[in-house]
C-alpha atoms as one frame of an Amber mdcrd trajectory, in Angstrom:
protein
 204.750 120.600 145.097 207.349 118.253 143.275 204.222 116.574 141.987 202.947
 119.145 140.225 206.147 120.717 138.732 207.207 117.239 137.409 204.632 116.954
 135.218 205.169 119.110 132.287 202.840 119.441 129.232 203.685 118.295 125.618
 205.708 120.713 123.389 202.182 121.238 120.945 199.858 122.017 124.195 202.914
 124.348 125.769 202.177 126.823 122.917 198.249 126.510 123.120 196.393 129.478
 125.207 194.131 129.142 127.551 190.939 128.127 126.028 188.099 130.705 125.536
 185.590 131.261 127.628 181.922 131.684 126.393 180.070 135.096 126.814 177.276
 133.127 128.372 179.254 133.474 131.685 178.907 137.500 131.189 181.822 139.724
 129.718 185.308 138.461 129.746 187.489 140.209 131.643 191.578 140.136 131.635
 192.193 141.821 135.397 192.685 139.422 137.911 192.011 139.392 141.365 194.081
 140.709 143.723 192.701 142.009 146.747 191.088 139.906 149.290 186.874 140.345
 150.074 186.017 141.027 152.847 185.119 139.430 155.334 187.275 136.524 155.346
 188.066 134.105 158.235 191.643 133.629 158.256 193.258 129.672 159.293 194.932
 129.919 162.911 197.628 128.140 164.592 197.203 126.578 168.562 198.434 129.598
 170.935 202.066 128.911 172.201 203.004 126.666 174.854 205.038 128.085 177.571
 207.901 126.003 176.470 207.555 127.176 172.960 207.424 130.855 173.973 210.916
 130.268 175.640 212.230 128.794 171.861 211.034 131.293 169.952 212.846 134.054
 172.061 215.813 131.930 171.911 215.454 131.901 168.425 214.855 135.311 168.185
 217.631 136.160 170.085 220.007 134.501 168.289 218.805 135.162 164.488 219.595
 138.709 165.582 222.628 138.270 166.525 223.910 137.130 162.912 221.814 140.044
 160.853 223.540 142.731 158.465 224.618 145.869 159.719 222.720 148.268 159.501
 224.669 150.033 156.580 224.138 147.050 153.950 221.889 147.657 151.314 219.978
 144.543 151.998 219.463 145.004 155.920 215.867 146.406 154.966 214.859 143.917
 153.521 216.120 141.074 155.416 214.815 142.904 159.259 211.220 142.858 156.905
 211.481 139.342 156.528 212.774 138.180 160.073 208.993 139.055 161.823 207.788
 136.745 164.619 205.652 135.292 162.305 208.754 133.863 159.533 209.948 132.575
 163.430 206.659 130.652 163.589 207.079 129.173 160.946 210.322 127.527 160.893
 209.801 126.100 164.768 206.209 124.584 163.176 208.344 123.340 160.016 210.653
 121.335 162.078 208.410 120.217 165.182 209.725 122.709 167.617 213.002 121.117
 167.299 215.140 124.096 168.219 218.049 123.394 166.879 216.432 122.189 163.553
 214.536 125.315 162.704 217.770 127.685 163.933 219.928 125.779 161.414 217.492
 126.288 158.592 216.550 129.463 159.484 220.335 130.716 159.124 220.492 129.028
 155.437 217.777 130.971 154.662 218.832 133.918 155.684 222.322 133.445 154.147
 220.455 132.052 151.211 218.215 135.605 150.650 221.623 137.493 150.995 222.761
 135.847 148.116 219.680 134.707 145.935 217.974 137.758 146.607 214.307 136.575
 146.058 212.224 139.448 146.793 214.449 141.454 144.429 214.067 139.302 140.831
 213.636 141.566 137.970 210.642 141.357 136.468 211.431 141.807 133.199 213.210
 138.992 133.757 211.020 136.810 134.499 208.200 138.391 132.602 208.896 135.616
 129.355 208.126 133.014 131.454 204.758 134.241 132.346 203.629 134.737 128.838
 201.412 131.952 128.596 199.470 131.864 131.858 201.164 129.114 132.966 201.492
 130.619 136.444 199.425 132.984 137.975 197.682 134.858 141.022 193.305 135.250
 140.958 191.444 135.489 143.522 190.992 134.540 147.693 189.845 131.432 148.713
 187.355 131.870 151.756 190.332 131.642 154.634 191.783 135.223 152.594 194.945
 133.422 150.997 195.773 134.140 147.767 194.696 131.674 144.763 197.956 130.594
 142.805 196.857 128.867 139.576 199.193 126.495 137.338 198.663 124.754 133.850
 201.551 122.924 133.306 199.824 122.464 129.591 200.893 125.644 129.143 204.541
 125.336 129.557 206.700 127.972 127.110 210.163 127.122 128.863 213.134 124.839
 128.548 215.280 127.742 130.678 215.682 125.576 134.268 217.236 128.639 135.937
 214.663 131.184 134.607 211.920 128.536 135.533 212.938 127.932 139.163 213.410
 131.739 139.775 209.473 132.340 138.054 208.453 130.225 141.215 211.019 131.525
 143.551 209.228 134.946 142.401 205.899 134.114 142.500 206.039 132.546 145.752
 207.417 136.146 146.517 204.217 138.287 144.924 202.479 136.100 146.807 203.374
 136.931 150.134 202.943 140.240 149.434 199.217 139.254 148.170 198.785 138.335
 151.689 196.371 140.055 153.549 196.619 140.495 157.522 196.829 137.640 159.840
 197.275 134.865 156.261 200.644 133.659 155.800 200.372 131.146 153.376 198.673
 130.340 149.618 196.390 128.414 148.046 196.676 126.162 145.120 194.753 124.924
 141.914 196.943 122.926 139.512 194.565 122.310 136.710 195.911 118.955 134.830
 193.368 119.892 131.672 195.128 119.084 128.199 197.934 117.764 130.143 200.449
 114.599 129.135 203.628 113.504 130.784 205.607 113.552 127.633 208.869 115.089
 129.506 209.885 116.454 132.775 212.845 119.060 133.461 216.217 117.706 134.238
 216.757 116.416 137.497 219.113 119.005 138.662 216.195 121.491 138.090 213.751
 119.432 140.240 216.692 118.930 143.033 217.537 122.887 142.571 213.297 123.806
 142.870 212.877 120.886 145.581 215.482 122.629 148.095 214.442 125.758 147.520
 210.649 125.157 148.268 211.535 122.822 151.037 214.108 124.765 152.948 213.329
 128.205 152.489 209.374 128.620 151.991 208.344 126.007 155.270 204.446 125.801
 155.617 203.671 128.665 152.635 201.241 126.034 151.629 197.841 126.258 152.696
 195.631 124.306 150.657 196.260 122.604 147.013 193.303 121.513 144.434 194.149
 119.353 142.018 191.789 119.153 138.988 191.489 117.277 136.341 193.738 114.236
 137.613 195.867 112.588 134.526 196.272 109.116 135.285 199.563 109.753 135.028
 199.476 112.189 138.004 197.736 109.768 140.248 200.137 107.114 139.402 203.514
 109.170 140.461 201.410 110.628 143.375 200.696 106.743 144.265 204.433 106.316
 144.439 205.560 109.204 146.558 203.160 109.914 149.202 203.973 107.161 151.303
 207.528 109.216 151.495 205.844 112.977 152.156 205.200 114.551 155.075 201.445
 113.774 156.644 200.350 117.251 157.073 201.619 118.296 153.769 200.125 115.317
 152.100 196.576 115.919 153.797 196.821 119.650 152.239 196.143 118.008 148.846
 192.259 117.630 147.922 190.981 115.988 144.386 188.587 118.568 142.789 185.158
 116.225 142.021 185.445 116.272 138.596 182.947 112.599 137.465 185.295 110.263
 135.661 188.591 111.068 137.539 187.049 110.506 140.916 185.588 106.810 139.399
 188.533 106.012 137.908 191.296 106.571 140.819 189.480 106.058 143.803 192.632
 104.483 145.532 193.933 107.363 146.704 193.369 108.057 150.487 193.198 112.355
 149.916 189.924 113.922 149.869 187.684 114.965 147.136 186.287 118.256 147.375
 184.007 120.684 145.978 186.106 123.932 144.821 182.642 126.276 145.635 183.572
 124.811 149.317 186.922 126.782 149.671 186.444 130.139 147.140 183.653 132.286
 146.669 182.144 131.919 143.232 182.803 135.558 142.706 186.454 134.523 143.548
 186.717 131.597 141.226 187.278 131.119 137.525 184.553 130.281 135.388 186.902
 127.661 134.154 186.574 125.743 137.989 182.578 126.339 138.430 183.261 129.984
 139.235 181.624 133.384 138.253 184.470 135.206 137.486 184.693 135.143 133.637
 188.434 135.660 133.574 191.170 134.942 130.579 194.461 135.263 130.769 196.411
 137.794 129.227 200.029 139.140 130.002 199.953 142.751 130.149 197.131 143.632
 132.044 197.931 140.948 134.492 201.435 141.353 134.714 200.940 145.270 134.940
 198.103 144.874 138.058 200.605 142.784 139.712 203.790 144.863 139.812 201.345
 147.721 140.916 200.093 145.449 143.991 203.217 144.289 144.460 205.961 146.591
 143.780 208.002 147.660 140.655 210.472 146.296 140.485 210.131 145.076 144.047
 208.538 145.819 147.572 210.213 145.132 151.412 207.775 144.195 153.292 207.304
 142.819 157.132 206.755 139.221 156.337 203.727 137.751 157.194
């Protein structure tokens, strides 16, 4: 995820809008997609081990023993976000290691009290969205929802603002999440892209430990499309350094010159009509949903799916 928040657009493409999309691909429409088809086959994890059945208990046991009483305001929220499954998660993060996933599991959960992620106002956040620079359309074909970025589109110099737009969007996520999918999938279209600046490094640190520590395996899946050399270069550089099953989660959308061009990199190149349903998919990626971007509808349909101002929710 560094990768693609590192790379920022330049200041003239930042106040471009997403490009139009011709009528020959039916009537454009500005709604996006927010609830999953059906059917879907979700992704599954290997049944517990005996030995990991005993951990998670333990775990269990003891995250309980440190939760708010009852009478705080934010006990709701935090017993909705401390489900078996969030358990799962943070064992698989740190190899069943179980003192590893009980220490970051308790800076999360001291983290939330203070942070307060699922409860970022909107309105808020709402100027960072303005340009489609980050949004939610459509399932891919395991039911997770489809989280597209442009970083051409980049309207922001606010660091704090910009790390809690992810921070929340990670959160509307979630809460896109249909039953039995507990993490997201990614397209990171590079199109009109340059690497004319990147946000300060305190941002990136600030972003990095967030993602890291307190969202462990939210990521399902990642397309990249339209790789800048530029991308390919830094990604060159750091994945020796990133974790294999993270790394492997990255897949190069075919795309003719780009796959020519940087064939040195070990990740696989896909097909996007391999992962999402065409009716799921963008006209912009190959798709046949003839979708453009505007704020209001989109940021209206998602407060309605996912709460105004917010939602608790049992964690997937």
């Amino acid at each position: 995820m560094n990768v693609f928040n590192r790379l920022k657009s330049n200041s003239n493409a930042s106040q471009k809008p997403p490009s139009p999309i011709s009528l020959e691909s039916g009537p454009v429409v500005h709604d996006p997609i927010l609830t999953p088809p059906t059917p879907f086959k979700a992704a599954t994890n290997a049944p517990l081990t005996e030995d990991q059945t005993v951990k998670l208990a333990k775990l269990k046991e003891y995250i309980e023993s440190i939760m708010l009483p009852e009478t705080d305001t934010y006990y709701a929220s935090e017993k909705g976000f401390i489900t078996e499954a969030t358990l799962k998660r943070y064992m698989r993060a740190r190899k069943w290691d179980y003192e590893q996933a009980k220490t970051m599991l308790e800076n999360t959960v001291r983290w939330r009290r203070d942070y307060k992620p699922d409860e970022l106002d909107p309105d808020y956040i709402k100027p960072e969205a303005e340009t489609g620079k980050m949004y939610f359309n459509g399932f891919d074909k395991c039911g997770r929802p489809v989280w597209i970025m442009r970083p051409r589109l980049q309207n922001s110099k606010d660091g704090e603002r910009q790390i809690k737009h992810i921070v929340y969007s990670l959160e509307r996520g979630i809460r896109l999440m249909p039953d039995l999918v507990e993490n997201i999938a990614i397209i990171v279209d590079f199109k009109d892209s340059a690497a004319s600046h990147n946000p300060s490094v305190a941002t990136c640190k600030k972003f990095l430990d967030i993602l890291g520590n307190h969202y462990p395996e939210r990521l399902g899946i990642a397309f990249v499309v339209k790789s800048p050399w530029f991308f390919f270069a830094t990604f060159k550089i750091i994945s020796p350094f990133m974790d294999p099953v993270t790394k492997n989660k990255i897949k190069f959308v075919h795309d003719g010159k780009e796959e020519k061009e940087n064939k040195n990199t070990s990740n696989e190149w896909v097909h996007l009509e391999d992962y999402i349903d065409s009716d799921q998919l963008e006209c912009d990626f190959g798709g046949k949903y003839n979708f453009t971007y505007e704020i209001e509808p989109y940021w209206s349909a998602l407060l309605e799916k996912t709460g105004n101002p917010y939602k608790i929710i049992d964690y997937n």
